[in-house]
Every structure is written in C-alpha cells, then in structure tokens.
C-alpha positions in Angstrom: -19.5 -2.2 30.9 -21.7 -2.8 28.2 -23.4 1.2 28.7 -20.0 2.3 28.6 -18.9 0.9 25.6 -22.1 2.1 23.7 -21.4 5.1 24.6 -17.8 5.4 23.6 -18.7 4.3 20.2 -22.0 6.6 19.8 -19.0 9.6 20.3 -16.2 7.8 17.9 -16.0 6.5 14.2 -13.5 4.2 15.7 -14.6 0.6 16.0 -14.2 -0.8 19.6 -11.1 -3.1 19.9 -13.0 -6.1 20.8 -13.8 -5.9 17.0 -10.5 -6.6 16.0 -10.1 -9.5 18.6 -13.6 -10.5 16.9 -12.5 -10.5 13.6 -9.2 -12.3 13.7 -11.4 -14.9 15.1 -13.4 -14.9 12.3 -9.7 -15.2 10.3 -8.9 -18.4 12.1 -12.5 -19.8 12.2 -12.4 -19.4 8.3 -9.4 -20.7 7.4 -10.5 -23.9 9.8 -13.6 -24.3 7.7 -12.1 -23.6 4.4 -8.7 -25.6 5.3 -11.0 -28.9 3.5 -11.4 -27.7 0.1 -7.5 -25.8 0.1 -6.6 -29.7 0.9 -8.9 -32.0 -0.5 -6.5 -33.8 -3.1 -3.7 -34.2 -0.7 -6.3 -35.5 1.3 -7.8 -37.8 -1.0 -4.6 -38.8 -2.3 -2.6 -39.8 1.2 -5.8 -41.8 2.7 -6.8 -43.3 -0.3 -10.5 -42.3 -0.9 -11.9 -40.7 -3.8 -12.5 -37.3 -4.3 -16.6 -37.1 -3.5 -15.8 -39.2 -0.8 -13.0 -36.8 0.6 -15.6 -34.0 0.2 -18.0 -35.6 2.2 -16.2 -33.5 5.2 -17.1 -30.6 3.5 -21.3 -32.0 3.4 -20.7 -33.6 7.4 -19.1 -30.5 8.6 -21.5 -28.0 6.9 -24.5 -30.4 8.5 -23.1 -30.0 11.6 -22.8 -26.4 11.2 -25.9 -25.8 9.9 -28.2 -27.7 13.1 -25.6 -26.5 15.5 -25.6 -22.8 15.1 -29.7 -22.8 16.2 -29.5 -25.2 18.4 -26.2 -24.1 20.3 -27.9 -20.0 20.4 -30.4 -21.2 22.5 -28.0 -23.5 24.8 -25.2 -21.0 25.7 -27.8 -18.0 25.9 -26.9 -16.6 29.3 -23.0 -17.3 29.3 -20.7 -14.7 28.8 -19.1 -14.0 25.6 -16.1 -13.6 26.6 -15.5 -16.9 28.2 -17.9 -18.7 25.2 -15.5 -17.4 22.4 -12.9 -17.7 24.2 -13.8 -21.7 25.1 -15.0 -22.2 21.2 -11.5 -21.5 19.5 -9.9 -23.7 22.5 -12.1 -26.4 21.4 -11.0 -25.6 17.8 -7.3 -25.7 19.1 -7.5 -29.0 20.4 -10.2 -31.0 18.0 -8.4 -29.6 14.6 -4.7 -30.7 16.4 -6.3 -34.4 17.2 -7.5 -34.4 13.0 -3.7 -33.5 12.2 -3.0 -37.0 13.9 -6.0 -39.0 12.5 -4.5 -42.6 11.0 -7.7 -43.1 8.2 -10.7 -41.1 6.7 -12.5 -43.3 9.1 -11.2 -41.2 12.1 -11.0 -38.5 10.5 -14.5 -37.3 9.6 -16.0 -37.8 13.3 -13.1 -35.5 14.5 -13.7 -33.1 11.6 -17.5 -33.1 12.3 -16.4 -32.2 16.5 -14.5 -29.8 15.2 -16.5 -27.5 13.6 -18.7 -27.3 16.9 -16.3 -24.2 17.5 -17.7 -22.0 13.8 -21.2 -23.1 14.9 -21.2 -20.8 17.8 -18.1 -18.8 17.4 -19.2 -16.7 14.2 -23.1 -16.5 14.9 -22.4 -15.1 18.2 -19.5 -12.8 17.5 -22.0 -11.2 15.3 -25.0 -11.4 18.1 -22.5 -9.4 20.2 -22.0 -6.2 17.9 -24.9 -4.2 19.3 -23.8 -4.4 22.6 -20.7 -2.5 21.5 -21.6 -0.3 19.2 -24.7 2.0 18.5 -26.8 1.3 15.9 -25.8 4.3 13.2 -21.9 1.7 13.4 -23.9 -1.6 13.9 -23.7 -2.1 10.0 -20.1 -1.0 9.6 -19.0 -3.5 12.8 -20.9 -6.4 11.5 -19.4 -6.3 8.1 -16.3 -5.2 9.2 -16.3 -8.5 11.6 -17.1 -10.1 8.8 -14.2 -9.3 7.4 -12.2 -12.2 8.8 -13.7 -14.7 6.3 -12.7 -12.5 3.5 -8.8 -12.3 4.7 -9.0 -16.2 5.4 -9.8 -16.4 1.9 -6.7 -14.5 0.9 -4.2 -16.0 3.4 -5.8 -19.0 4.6 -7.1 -20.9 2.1 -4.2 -20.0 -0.2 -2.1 -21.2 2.6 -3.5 -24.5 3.3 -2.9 -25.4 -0.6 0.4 -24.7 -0.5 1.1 -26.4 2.8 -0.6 -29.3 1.9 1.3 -29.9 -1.6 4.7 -29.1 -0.1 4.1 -31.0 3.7 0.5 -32.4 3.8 -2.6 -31.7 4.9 -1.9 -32.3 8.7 0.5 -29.4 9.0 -2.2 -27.4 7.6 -4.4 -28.6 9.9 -1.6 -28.2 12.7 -1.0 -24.7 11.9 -5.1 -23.8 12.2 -4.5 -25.6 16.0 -1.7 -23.0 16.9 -3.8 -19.8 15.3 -6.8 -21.2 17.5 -4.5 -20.6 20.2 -3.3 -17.3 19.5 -7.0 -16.5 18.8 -7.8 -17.3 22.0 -5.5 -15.7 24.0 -6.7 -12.6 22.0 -10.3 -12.8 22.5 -9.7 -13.0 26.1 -8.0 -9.9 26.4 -9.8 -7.9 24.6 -13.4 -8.8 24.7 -15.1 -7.2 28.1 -16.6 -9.1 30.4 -20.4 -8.9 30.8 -21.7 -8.4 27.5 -24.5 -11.3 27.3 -27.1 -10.5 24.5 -30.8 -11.6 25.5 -31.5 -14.8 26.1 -33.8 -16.2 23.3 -37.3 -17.3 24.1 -40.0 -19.3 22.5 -41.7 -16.2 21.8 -38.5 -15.0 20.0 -37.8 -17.5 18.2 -41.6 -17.8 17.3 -41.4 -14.0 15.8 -38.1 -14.8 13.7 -39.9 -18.2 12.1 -43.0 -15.9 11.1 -41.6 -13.2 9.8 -41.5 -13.3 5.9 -39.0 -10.7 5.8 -36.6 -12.8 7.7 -37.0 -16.1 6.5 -36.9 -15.0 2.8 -33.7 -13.2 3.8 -32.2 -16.0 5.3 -33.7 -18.3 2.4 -31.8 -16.0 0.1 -28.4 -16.8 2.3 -29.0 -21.0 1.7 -29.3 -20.5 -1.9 -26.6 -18.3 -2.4 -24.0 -20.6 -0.1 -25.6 -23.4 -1.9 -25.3 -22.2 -5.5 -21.3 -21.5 -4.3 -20.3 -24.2 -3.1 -21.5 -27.0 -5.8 -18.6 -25.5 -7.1 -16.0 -23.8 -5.0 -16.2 -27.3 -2.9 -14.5 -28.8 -5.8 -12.2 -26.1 -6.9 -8.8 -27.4 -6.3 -9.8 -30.7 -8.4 -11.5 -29.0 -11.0 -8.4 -26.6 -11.5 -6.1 -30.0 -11.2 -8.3 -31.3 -14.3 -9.0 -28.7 -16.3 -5.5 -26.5 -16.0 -3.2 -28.7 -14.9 -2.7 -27.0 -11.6 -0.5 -28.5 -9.1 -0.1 -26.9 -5.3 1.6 -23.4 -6.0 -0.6 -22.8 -9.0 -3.7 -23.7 -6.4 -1.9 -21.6 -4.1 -2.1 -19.1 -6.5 -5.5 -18.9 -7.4 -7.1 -19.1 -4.1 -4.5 -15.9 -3.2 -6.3 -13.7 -6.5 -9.6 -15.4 -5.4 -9.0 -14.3 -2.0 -7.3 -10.4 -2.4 -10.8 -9.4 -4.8 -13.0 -11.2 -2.2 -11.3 -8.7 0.6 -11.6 -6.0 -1.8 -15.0 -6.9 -1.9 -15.9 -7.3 1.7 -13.8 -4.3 2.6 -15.8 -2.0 -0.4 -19.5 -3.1 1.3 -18.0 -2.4 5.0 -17.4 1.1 3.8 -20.8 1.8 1.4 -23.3 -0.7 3.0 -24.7 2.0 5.6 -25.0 4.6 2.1 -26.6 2.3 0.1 -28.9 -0.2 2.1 -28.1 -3.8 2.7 -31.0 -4.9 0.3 -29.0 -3.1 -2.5 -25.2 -4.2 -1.6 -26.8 -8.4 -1.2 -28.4 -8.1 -4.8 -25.2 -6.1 -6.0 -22.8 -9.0 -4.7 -25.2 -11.9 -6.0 -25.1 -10.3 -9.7 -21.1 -10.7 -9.0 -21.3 -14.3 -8.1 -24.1 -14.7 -11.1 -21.6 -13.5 -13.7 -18.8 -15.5 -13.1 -20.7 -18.8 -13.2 -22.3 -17.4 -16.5 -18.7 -16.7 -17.7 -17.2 -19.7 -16.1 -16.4 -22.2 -19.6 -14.4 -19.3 -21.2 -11.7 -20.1 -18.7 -11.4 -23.6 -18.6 -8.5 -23.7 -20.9 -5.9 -20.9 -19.9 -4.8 -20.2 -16.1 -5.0 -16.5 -17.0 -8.4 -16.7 -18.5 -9.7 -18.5 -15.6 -8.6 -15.6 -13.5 -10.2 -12.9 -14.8 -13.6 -15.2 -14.7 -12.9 -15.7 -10.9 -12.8 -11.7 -10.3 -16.7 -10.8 -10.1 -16.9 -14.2 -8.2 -14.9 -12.8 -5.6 -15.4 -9.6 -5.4 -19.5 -11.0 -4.4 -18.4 -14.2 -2.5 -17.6 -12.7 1.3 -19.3 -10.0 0.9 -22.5 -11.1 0.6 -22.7 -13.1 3.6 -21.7 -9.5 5.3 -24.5 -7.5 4.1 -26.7 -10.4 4.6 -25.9 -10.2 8.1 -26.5 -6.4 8.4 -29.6 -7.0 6.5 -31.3 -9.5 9.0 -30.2 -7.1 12.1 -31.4 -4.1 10.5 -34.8 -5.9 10.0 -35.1 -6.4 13.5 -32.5 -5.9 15.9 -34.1 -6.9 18.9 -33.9 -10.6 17.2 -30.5 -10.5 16.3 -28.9 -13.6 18.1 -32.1 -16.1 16.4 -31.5 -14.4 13.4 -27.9 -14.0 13.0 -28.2 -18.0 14.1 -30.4 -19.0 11.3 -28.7 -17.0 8.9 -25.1 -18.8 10.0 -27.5 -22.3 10.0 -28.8 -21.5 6.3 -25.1 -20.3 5.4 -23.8 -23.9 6.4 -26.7 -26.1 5.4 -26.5 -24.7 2.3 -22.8 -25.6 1.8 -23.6 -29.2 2.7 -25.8 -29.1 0.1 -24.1 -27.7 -2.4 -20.7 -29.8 -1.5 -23.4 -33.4 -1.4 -24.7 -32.2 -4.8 -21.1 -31.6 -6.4 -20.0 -34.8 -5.4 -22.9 -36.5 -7.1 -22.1 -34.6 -10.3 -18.5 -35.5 -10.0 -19.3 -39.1 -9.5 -21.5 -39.7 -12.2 -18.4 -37.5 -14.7 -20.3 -34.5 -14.5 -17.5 -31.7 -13.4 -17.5 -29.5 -16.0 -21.2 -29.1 -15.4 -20.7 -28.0 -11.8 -21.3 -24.1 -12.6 -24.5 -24.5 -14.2 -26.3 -25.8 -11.6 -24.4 -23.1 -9.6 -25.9 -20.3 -11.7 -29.6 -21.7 -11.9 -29.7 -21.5 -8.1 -28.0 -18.0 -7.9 -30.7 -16.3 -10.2 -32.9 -17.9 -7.8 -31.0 -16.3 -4.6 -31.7 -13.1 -6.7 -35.1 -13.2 -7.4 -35.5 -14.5 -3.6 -33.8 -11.4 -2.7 -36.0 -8.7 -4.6 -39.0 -10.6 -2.8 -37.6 -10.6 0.5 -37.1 -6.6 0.1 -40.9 -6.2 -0.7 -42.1 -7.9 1.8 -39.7 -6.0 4.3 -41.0 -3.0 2.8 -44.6 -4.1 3.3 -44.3 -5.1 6.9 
C-alpha cells in the first residue's frame, strides 16, 4: 500500500486524498485547541473565576501538549495510523462533549487537560505520516498543505467559538467541536490506507535528533516563536474587550480577518516553500509576527486601526509552524516522527509558557504591556533562526 501510493504521487502533482482527510483533522484539532481563547470571557464570566485563572486551561492544556506529543511518539510507534487517528479524534469527540457538561472550573480543567491527549498525537503524527504518501520533491508541499488545517480553524473556528459563546455559551462551542470530532473521524477512516506505520523510534534515534544542533535550534526557534505569540493572542479576546470595547460579534469579527490573512498566509508558503527554502519562508513569517507586535499600540484605540496591525501578524502566525515543520523533515527525514514530535512538544510548551507569563502580567495590571514581551522574544526566535540555518549548513 504504502509503495503504491509513493508511487502514484512521484507521477501526479495531485496530493493524495488521505491529505485532505488529514487536514480537516487538523481543522477540528485546531479549532478544539483554540476553542479556550475564542471563549475565555464567557468562560470566566459563567463559572466565576478571573480571567488568568480561566487562562490557566490554556498553560495546563499546552503542558500537557507539550510532554505528551514526545512521550505519546514513542508509545503508539508500531500502531497503525489509521486506527491511531482515527481513535485520537474519538477521544476528542467524547472528552471535549464531557467539558460541554462540566458543573465548575474545578471539573473543568482535568477534563480539558484529557482532552487535549487527542492534538498531542493527532497533529505530530499526521505530519510523521506524509513521507509515506508522497515522495520527497511533494513532501514540503503535503506537510504545509496539512498544515493548512490550523490556518482555516483560525478563520472559521476560532471566529466561530466567539460568537457561539456570546450568543449560547461556551458549552455549545465546546459541543459543536464534539460533533466535528465525529465527522473527523468517520473521515479519517475512510480515507487514510491501512498499513502505513512510519519507523518505530529508537534510543538511537532519538539520541541523533537530541544532538543535532541543526535540529534543536530549529525546534528551539518553534518554542520561542509560539511562546512570543501566545503572551498575547492567549489574551486577545480580553484585551480587545478592554481596550475597544469589543463584545462577541465584534470578537467574532476580528478572529474572522485574523483568520482569512493567516490562510492567506499558510496557503502562499504551501505554494512557494519548495522555491524558496524553508529556512527563508520561517525567517520571512517571523519578521510578519515581529512587525505587528512592533506596531501593536497604534491600534489600541480604533477597531479599524487594530485591524490593519493584526494583518502581518497573521499572515506569519500559521504559517510558520508549516515551514517549520518542512524545515525539521528536510533536515533529516529519516527522523521525522522524533522530530516532527519535538517540534509539536516545543510548539505547545511554548504556548504554556507564554499563556502562564500573560496571566502574570494581566494580574499584576500589566495588559497593555503584553506585546512587548511578545516582540523581545520574537527577535530572539529570529536570530535563533539565522543560527539554526548555519549550523545546518555546516553540518
């Protein structure tokens, strides 16, 4: 199965359809992830906790996340993708329907934290399957284009969630992530072929991703930029609520422009990344993030402003995490599944830390500061990057 498949796609641009089954599952895993922020004053609001305390299941989730996605690689190694998938967003299904029902915070954050067991493996090894289905002149193309699921949760899911939860609360929104799990599922099933089980990883694997400087600075690069990000875009929907007045369809609003740029974004890397190397498009997408931070007080005071700010933001956000992916595969592909893992670890642990930070900040009155801590660490992500690149070239 898995020859055959290489084979179609060595003599086809097309993408195989497993892809698409792949990517939609992406969709859903985002919009479960991202479902917290879209949500988080409704949340705070109807169980009565504080904002930094309501964004603590953003920092427990993203922990989880983080240790899980190593950890779970090497545990489901030599099952079969098509049944792991296809298990993972069933889990999702049934652990975000049991949150829609939680009675305080109290319940709520252990089920949150079981929850997001399902992103932990899903999206590290829907990426750790692409070079078994296509060759490796598409595998940037299919990873990015995989990918590309975060980018339209960001457009549709996120908006979505804010909207839902202003008009019906945040348990429908979590209720509606339960029956796209479901539809997921059913998808990924019948599309994905059976038999495709990427090596199992070894000590001596893992030992050759951990002492690789290429690697680990390019993963390093993907915790600072996730981390930089989400001091901030934790927080969004409260910091808009402050410092605009936004209520739900204004939030709604917002995340939709935020979201249509950052598909633009992913969608304009899927098609150039292969042209103009992964290095290039990660350091191109960073300088995006980098500018609206920089730009970030001159829109504090007009909904329209604060829209054009968001634009370079968006256009970087999604995007990067897609050619960071290509990047670490075409480094070395033979170490795809530890790599892609530690990428999706550094990706989460560095949205704990960024959400823990923001919270601190917001505690101690500190919002409007939020995006210069953001940019500090970003220029770091950068020059991170540009070292990451030399050493790749000297290895």
């Amino acid at each position: 199965m898995t020859t055959t498949l290489s084979t179609t796609g060595a003599s086809s641009a097309a993408l195989p359809r497993a892809l698409w089954a792949l990517m939609v599952g992406n969709f859903v895993i985002g919009t479960g992830v991202m479902v917290v922020p879209g949500t988080l004053n409704d949340i705070s609001a109807s169980l009565g906790v504080s904002i930094p305390q309501a964004g603590q299941l953003i920092t427990a989730a993203a922990i989880l996340m983080g240790l899980g996605a190593p950890a779970f690689a090497t545990l489901v190694a030599g099952w079969d993708r098509r049944r792991l998938l296809t298990l993972s967003l069933l889990w999702y299904a049934a652990l975000m329907g049991i949150c829609a029902l939680a009675p305080t915070y109290g319940a709520l954050l252990p089920l949150r934290v079981l929850a997001v067991i399902s992103p932990a493996i899903f999206t590290p090894q829907a990426a750790a399957c692409v070079g078994l289905l296509v060759p490796p002149a598409q595998r940037g193309r299919a990873i990015t284009f995989v990918f590309l699921g975060w980018s339209v949760a960001s457009v549709m899911g996120m908006p979505l969630s804010a909207w839902i939860g202003n008009e019906l609360g945040w348990r429908w929104a979590f209720g509606l992530v339960a029956l796209m799990s479901l539809g997921s599922a059913a998808w990924v099933w019948r599309d994905m072929p059976d038999g495709i089980k990427p090596a199992a990883l070894s000590r001596q694997a893992w030992g050759r991703a951990l002492s690789s400087p290429a690697l680990m600075m390019a993963v390093g690069v993907t915790l600072l930029s996730a981390f930089g990000q989400f001091t901030l875009f934790s927080y969004l929907a409260p910091y808009f609520a402050q410092t605009l007045g936004a209520g739900g369809s204004a939030l709604a609003t917002m995340f939709l422009w935020f979201g249509a740029f950052g598909l633009v974004g992913n969608v304009v890397v899927t098609r150039f990344i292969d042209r103009i190397g992964a290095p290039a498009a990660v350091l191109i997408t960073l300088g995006f993030i980098a500018l609206s931070l920089l730009l970030w007080p001159l829109g504090r005071h007009a909904f329209w402003a604060m829209g054009l700010v968001v634009i370079p933001w968006a256009l970087g956000c999604f995007s990067c995490n897609s050619a960071q992916q290509a990047r670490l595969v075409h480094i070395s592909p033979e170490l795809a599944s530890a790599t892609v893992a530690l990428n999706t670890s550094a990706m989460y642990g560095g949205q704990a830390l960024g959400a823990a930070l923001g919270g601190v900040m917001i505690a101690q009155g500190q919002m409007l500061r939020l995006h210069e801590v953001g940019l500090a660490v970003m220029l770091l992500a950068m020059g991170l990057s540009l070292w990451a690149e030399r050493a790749q070239k000297r290895s």
